[in-house]
Jmol script that loads the backbone (N, CA, C; Angstrom):
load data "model"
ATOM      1  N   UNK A   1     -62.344 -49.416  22.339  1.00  0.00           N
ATOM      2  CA  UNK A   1     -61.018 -49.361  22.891  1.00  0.00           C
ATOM      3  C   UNK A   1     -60.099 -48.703  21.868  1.00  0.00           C
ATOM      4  N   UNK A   2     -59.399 -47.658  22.595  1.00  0.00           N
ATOM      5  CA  UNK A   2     -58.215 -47.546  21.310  1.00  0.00           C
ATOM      6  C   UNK A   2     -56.994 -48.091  21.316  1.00  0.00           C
ATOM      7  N   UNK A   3     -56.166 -47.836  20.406  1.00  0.00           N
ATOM      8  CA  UNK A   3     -54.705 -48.701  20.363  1.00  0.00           C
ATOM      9  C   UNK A   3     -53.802 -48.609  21.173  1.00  0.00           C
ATOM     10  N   UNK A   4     -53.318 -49.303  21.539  1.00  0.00           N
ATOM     11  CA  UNK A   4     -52.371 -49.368  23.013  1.00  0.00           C
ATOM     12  C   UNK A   4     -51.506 -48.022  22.853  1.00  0.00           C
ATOM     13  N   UNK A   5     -50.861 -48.044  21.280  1.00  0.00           N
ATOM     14  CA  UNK A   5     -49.963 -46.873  21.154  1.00  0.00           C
ATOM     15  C   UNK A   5     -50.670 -45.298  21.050  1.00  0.00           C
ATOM     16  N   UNK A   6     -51.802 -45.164  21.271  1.00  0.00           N
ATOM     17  CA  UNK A   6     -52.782 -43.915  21.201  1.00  0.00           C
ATOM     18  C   UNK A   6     -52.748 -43.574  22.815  1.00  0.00           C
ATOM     19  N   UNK A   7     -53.266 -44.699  23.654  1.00  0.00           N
ATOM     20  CA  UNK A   7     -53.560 -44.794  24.849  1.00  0.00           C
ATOM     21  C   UNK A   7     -52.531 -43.902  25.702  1.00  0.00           C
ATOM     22  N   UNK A   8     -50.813 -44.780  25.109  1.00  0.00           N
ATOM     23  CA  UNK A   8     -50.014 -44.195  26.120  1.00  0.00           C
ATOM     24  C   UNK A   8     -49.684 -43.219  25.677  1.00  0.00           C
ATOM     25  N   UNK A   9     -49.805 -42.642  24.811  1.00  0.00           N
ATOM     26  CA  UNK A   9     -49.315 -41.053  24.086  1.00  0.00           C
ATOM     27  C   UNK A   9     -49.952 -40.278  24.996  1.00  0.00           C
ATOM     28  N   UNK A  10     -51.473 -40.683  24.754  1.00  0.00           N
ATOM     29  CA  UNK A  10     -52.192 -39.802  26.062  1.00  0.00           C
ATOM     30  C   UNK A  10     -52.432 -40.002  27.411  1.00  0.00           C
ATOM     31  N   UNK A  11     -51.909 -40.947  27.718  1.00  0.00           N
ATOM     32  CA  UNK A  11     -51.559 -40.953  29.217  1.00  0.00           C
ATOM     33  C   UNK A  11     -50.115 -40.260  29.702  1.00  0.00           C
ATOM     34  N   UNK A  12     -49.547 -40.499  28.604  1.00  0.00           N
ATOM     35  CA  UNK A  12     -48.299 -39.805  28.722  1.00  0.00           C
ATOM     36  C   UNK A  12     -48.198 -38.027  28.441  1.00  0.00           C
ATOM     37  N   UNK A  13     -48.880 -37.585  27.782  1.00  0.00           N
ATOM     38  CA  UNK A  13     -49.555 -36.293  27.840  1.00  0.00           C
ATOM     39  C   UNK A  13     -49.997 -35.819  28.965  1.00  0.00           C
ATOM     40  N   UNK A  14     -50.965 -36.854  29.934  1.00  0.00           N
ATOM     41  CA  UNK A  14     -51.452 -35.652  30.831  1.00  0.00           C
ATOM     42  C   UNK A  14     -50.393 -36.229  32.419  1.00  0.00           C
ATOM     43  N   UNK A  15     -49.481 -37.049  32.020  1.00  0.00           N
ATOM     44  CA  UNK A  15     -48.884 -37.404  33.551  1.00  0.00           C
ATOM     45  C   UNK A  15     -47.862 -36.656  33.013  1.00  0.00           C
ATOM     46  N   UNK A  16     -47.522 -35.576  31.745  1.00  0.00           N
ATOM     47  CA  UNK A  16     -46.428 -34.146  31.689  1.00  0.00           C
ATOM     48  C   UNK A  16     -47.048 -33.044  32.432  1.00  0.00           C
ATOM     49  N   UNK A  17     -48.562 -32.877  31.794  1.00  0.00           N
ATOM     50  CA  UNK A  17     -49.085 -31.835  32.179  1.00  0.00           C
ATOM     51  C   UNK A  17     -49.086 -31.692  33.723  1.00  0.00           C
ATOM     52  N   UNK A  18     -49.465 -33.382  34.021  1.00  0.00           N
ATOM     53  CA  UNK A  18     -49.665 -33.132  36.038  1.00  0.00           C
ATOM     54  C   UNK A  18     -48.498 -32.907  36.648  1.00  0.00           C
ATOM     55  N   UNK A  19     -47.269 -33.535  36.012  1.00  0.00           N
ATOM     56  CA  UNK A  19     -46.323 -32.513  36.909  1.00  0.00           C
ATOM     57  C   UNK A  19     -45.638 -31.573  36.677  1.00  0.00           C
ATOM     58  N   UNK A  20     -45.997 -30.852  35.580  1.00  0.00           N
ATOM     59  CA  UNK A  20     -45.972 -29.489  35.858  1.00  0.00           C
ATOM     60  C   UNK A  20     -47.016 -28.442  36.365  1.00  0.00           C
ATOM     61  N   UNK A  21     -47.957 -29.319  37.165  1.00  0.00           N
ATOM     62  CA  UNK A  21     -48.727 -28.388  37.955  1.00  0.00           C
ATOM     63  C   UNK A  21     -50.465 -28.409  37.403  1.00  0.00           C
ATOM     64  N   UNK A  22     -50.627 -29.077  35.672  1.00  0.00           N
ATOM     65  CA  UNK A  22     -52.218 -29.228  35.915  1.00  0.00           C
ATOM     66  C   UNK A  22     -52.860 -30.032  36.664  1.00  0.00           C
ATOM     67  N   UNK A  23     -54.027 -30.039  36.505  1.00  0.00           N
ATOM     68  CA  UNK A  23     -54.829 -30.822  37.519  1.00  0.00           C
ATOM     69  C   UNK A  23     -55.642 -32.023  36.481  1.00  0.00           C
ATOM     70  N   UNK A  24     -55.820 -33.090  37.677  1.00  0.00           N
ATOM     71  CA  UNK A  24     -55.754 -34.250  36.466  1.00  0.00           C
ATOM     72  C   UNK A  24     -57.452 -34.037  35.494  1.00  0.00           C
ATOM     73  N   UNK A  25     -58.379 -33.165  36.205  1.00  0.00           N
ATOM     74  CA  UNK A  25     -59.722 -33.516  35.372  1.00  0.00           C
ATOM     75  C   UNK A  25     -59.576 -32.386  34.126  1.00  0.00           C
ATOM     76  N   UNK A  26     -58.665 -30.983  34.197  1.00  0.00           N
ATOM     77  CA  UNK A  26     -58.894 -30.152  33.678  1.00  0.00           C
ATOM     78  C   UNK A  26     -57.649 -30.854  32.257  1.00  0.00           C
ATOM     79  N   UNK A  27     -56.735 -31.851  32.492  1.00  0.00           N
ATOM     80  CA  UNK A  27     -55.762 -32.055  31.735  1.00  0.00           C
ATOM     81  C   UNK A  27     -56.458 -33.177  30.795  1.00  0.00           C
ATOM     82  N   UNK A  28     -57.259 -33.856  31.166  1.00  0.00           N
ATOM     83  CA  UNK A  28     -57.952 -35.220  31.031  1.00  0.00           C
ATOM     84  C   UNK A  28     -59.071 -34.750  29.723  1.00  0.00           C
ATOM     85  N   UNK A  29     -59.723 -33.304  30.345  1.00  0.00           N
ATOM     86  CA  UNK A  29     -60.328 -32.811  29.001  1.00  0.00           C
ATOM     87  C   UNK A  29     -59.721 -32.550  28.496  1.00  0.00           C
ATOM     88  N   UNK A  30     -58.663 -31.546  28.435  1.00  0.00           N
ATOM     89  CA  UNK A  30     -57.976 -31.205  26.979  1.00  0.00           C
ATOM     90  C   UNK A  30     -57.501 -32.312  26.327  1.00  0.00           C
ATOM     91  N   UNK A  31     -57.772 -33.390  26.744  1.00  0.00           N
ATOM     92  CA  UNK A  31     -57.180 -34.477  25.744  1.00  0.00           C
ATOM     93  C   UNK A  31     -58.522 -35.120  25.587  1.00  0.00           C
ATOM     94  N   UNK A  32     -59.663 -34.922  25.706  1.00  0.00           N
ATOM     95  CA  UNK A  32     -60.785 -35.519  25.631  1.00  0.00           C
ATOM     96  C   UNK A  32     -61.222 -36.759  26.339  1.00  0.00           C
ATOM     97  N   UNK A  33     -61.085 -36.881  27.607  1.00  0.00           N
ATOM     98  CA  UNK A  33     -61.251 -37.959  28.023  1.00  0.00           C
ATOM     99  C   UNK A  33     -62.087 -37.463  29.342  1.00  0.00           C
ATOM    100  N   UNK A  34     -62.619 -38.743  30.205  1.00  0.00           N
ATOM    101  CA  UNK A  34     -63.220 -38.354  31.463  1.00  0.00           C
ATOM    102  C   UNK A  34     -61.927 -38.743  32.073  1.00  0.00           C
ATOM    103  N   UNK A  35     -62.160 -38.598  33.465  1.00  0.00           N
ATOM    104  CA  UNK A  35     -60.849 -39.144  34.382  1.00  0.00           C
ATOM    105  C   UNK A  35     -61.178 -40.312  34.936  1.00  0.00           C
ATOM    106  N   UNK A  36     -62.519 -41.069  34.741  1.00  0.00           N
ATOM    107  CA  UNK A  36     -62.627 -42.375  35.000  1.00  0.00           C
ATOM    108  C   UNK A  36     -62.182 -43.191  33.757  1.00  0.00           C
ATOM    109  N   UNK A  37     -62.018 -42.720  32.734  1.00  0.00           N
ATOM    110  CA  UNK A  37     -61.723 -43.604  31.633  1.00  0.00           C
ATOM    111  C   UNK A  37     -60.225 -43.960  32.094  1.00  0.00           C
ATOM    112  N   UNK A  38     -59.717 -43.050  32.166  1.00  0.00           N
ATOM    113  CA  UNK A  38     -58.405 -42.584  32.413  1.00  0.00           C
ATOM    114  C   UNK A  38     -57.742 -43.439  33.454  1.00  0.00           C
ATOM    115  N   UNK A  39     -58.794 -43.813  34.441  1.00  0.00           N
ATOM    116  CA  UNK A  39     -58.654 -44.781  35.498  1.00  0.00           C
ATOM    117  C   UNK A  39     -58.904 -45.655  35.609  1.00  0.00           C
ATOM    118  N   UNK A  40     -60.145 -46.449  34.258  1.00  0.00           N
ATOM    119  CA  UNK A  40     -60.330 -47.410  33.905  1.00  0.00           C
ATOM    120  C   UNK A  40     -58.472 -48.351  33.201  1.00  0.00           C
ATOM    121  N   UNK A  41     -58.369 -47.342  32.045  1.00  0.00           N
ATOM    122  CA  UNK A  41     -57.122 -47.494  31.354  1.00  0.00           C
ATOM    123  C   UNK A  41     -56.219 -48.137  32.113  1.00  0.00           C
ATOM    124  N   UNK A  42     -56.041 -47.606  33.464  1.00  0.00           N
ATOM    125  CA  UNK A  42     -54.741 -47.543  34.253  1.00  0.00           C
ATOM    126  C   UNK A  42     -55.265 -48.897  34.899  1.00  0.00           C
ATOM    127  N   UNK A  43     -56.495 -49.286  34.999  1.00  0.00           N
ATOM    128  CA  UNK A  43     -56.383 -50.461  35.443  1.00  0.00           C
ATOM    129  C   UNK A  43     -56.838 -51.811  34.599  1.00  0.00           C
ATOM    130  N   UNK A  44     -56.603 -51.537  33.423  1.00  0.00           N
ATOM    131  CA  UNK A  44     -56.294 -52.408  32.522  1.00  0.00           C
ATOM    132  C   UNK A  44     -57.291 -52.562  31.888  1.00  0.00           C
ATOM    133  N   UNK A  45     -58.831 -51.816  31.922  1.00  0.00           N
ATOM    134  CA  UNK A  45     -60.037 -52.408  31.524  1.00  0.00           C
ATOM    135  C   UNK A  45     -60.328 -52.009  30.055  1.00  0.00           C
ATOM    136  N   UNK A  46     -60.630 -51.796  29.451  1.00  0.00           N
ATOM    137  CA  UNK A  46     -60.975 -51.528  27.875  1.00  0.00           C
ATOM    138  C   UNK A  46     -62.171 -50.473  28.055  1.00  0.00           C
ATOM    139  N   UNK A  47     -61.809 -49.286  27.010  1.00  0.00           N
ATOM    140  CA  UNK A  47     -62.794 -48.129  27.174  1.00  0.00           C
ATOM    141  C   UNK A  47     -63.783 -48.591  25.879  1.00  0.00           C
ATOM    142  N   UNK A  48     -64.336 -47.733  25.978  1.00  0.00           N
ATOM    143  CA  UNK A  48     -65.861 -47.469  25.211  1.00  0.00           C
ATOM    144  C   UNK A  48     -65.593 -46.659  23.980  1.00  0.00           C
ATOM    145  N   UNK A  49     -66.834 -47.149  22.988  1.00  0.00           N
ATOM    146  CA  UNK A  49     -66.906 -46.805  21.971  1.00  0.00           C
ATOM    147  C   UNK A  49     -67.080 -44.361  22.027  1.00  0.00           C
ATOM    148  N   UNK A  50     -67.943 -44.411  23.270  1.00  0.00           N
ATOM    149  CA  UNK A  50     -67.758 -43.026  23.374  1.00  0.00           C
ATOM    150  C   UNK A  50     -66.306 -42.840  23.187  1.00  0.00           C
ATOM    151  N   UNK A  51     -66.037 -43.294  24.389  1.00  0.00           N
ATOM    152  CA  UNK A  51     -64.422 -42.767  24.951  1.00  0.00           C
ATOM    153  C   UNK A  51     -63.624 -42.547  23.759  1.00  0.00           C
ATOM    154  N   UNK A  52     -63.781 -43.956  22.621  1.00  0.00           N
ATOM    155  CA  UNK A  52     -62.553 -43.540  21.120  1.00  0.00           C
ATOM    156  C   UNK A  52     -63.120 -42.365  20.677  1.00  0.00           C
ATOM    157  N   UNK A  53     -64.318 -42.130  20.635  1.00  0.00           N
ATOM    158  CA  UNK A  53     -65.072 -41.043  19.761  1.00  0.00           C
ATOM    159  C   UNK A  53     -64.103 -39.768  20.182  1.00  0.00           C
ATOM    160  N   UNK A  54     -64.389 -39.633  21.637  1.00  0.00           N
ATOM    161  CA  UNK A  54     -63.708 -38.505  22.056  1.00  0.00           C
ATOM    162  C   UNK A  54     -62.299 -37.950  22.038  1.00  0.00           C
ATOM    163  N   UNK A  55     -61.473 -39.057  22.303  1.00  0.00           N
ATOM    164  CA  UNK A  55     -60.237 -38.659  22.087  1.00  0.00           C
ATOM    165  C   UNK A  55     -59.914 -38.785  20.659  1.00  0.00           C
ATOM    166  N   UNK A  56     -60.242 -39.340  19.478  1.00  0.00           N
ATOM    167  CA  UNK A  56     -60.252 -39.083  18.319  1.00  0.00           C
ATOM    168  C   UNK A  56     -60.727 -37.490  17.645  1.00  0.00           C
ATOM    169  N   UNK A  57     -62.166 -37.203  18.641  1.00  0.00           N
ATOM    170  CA  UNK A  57     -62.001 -36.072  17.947  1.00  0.00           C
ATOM    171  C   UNK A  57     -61.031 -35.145  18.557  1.00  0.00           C
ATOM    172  N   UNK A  58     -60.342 -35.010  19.709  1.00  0.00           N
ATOM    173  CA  UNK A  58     -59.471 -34.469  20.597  1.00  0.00           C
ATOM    174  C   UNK A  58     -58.130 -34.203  19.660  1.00  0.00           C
ATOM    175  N   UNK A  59     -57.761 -35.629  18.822  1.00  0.00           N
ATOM    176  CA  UNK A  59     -56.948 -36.023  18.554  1.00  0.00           C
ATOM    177  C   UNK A  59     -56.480 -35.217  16.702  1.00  0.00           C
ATOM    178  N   UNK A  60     -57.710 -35.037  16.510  1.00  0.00           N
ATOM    179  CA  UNK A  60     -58.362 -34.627  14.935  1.00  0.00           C
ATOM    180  C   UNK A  60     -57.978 -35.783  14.282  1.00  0.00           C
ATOM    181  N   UNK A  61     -58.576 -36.978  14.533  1.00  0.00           N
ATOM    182  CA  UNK A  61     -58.738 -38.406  14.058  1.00  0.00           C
ATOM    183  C   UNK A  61     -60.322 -38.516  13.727  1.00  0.00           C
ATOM    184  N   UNK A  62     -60.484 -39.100  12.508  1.00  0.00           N
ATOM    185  CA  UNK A  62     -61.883 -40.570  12.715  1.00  0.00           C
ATOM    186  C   UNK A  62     -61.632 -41.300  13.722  1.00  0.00           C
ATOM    187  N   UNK A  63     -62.651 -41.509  13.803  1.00  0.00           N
ATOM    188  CA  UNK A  63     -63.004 -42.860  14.975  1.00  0.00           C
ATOM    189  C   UNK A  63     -62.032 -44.177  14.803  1.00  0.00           C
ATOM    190  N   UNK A  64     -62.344 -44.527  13.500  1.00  0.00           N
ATOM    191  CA  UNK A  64     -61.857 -45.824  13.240  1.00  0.00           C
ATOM    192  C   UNK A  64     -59.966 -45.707  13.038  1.00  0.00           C
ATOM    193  N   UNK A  65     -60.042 -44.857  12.888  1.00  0.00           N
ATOM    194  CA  UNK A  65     -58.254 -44.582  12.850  1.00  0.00           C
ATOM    195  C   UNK A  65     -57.476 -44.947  14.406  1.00  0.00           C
ATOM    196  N   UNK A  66     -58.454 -44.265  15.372  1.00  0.00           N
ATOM    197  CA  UNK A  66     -57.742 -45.023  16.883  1.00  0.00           C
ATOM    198  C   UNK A  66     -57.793 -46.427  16.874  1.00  0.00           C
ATOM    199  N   UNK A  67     -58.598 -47.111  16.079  1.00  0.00           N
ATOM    200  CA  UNK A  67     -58.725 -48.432  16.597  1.00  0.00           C
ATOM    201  C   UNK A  67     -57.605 -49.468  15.050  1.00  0.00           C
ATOM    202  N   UNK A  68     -56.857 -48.539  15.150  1.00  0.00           N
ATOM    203  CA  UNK A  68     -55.796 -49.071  13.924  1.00  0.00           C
ATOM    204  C   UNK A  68     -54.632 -49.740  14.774  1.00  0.00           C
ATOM    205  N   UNK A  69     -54.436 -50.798  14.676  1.00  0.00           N
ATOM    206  CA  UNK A  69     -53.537 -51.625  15.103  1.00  0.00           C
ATOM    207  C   UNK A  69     -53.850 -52.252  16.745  1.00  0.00           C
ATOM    208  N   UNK A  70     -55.441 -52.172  17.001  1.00  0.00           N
ATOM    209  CA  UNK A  70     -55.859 -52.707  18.133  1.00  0.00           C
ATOM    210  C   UNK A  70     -56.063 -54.340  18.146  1.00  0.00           C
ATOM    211  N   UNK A  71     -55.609 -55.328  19.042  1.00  0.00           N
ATOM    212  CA  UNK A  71     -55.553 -56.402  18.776  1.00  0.00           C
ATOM    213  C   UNK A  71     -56.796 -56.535  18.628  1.00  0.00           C
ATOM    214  N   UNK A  72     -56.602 -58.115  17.509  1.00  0.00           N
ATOM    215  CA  UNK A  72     -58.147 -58.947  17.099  1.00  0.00           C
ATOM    216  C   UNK A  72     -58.104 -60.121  17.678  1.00  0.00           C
ATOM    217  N   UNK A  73     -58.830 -61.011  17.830  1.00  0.00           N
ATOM    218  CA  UNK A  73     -58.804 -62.669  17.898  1.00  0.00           C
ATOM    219  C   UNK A  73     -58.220 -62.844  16.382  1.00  0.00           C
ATOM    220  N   UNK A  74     -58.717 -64.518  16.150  1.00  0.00           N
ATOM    221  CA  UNK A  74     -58.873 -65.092  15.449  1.00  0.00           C
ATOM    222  C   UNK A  74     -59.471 -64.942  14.382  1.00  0.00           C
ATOM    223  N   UNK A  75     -61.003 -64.804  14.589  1.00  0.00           N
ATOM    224  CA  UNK A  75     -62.033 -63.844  13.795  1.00  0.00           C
ATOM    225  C   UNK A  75     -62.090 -62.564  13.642  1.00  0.00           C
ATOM    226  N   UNK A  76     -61.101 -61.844  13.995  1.00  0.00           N
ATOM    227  CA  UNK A  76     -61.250 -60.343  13.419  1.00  0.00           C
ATOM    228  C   UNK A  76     -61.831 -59.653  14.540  1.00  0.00           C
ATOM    229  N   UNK A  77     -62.199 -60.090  15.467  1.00  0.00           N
ATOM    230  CA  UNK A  77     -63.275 -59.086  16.701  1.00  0.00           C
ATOM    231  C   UNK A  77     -61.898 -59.115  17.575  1.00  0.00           C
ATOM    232  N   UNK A  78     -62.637 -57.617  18.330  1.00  0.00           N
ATOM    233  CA  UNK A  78     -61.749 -57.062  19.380  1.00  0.00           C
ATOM    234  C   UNK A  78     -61.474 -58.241  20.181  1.00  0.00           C
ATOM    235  N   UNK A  79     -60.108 -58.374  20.606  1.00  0.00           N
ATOM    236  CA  UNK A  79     -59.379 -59.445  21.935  1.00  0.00           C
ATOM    237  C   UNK A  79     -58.110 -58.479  22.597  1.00  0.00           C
ATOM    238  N   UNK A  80     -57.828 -59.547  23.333  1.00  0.00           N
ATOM    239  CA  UNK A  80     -56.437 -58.766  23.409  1.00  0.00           C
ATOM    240  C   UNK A  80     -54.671 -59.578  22.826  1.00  0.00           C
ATOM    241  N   UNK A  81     -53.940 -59.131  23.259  1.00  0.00           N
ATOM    242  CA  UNK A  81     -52.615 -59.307  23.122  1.00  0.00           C
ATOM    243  C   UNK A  81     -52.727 -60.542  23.198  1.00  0.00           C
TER     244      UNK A  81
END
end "model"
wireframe off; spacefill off
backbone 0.3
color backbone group
């Protein structure tokens, strides 16, 4: 999963691009993503270790840099808010 504040940058990226006329799968790659992730996101589910890979490298990030400020539990493992 990446960080909430990564997420909406790029959701917010391609809902500019769509209304000015791209189309959502061709906008979805240039930001490195599939458009099911994209639709996963939107419905609240937590993406995949691919998925950070990709938009990190999209992003010209490491991997582990998207997952900077992603909530933990208690123990340090992924949770949420």
């Amino acid at each position: 999963m990446t960080g909430q504040e990564d997420r909406q940058k790029t959701v917010g990226h391609i809902e500019v691009a769509c209304r000015e006329g791209a189309r959502l799968k061709p906008a979805c790659e240039m930001a490195g993503l599939d458009v099911r992730t994209l639709q996963r996101w939107f419905a609240g589910q937590p993406g995949s270790l691919d998925d950070a890979e990709r938009v990190a490298a999209a992003l010209g990030l490491g991997t582990a840099e998207v997952f900077v400020g992603a909530p933990t539990d208690d123990d340090g493992q992924p949770g949420k808010d």
